[in-house]
C-alpha positions, 0 to 999 in steps of 0.5 A: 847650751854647749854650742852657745859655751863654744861660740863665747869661747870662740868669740873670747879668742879673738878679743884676746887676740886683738888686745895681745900686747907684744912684751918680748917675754921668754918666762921659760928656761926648763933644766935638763933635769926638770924634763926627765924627771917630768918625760920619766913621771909620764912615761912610767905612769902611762906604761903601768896603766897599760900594764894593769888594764890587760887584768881588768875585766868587764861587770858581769850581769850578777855584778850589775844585779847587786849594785845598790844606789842607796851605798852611792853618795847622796851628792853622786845620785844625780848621775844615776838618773840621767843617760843622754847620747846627746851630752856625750857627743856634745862632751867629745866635741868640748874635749877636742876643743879643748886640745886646741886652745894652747894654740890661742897662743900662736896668734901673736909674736911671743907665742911663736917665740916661746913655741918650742918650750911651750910645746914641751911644756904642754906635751909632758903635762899631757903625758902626765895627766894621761897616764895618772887618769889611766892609772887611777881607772885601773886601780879604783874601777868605779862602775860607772853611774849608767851601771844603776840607770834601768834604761842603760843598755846591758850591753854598754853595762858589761864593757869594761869601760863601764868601770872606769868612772873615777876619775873623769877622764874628759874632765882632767884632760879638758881642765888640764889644757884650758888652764894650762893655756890660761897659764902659759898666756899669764906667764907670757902676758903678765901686764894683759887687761885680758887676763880675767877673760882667759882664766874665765874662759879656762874655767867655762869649758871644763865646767861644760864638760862637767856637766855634760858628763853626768847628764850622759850617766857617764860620771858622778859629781865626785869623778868630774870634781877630782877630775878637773882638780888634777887637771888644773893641778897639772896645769899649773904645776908643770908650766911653773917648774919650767921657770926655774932658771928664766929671767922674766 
């Protein structure tokens, strides 16, 4: 499944590619301001997280013991009963794909005339998504759904990652830079008949992710629901606040 969701990816690329009309666009123009505020909301969230990680400490075998399913959401149980190695890898492989769409947008003129202010763009974004998906797993410290799964390894139980289910990280950060590439290709193309295509596309990957993630027992349906909601959240909003003073 996840092979044949890259190749339609891959494929959807390089239609796009060919149908990029040349418009000359320069949609963004960020104030100073705007970059601070943006720059100082990533480095503060990430910088607190990091903070607050060093107290957080791993389940312990009585932890783990009195975890009841029956208190777990009946939406989330789906999660609790799987465990496949196979989807996590093929979710890693997903998330890295996902780190190079934004460059999708090279393939053509106006994205290498835009480089430098999408490149902004994608980096504070990042940094934002990041440190607020960190930050959220330090506080909330959700075991995560293998904790219930009897054929989970102990081992794997008692890491400290095995607390850091909400919200799923691979969800929010693969959302965040497909549709931010979604996005950046809409403001630079707002007259493309491959506009559909795109979002579709952006849309396709983090619901692979998704899925993958609770058929690993790595994340409940309610991690990768909020996950992909910041994600795209993020996406949108960043790009949108670099408008501001461009003329379109």
């Amino acid at each position: 499944m996840y092979r044949i969701i890259t190749q339609l990816l891959l494929v959807l690329a390089l239609l796009v590619g060919q149908v990029l009309p040349g418009q000359g666009l320069q949609p963004y123009n960020p104030s100073n301001t705007t970059n601070a505020v943006l720059l100082g909301l990533g480095g503060t969230l990430t910088t607190t997280s990091i903070m607050l990680d060093r107290r957080v400490t791993g389940l312990t075998e009585e932890d783990i013991s009195i975890l009841e399913i029956n208190k777990i959401p009946g939406i989330d149980r789906y999660s609790t009963r799987n465990l496949s190695l196979l989807a996590d890898e093929a979710t890693d492989k997903l998330l890295l794909a996902s780190f190079a769409s934004p460059f999708f947008l090279l393939m053509d003129r106006p994205g290498r005339e835009n480089f430098d202010e999408m490149a902004l763009i994608v980096f504070e974004g990042a940094m934002i998504n990041s440190g607020l998906i960190n930050l959220t797993k330090v506080l909330v410290r959700r075991p995560r759904p293998y904790n219930y799964n009897l054929d989970a390894p102990l081992d794997t139980k008692l890491k400290k990652s095995s607390r850091y289910s909400f919200f799923s990280g691979h969800s929010a950060t693969t959302a965040y830079f497909s549709i931010t590439t979604a996005k950046l290709y809409n403001d630079l193309y707002p007259q493309s008949k491959a506009k559909p295509y795109v979002w579709l596309g952006a849309a396709l990957l983090p619901a692979a992710v998704s899925y993958g993630r609770m058929r690993a027992g790595r994340h409940f349906f309610t991690d990768v629901l909020v996950g992909s909601a910041v994600g795209t959240i993020i996406a949108i909003a960043v790009p949108s606040l670099h408008r501001g003073g461009a003329e379109n």
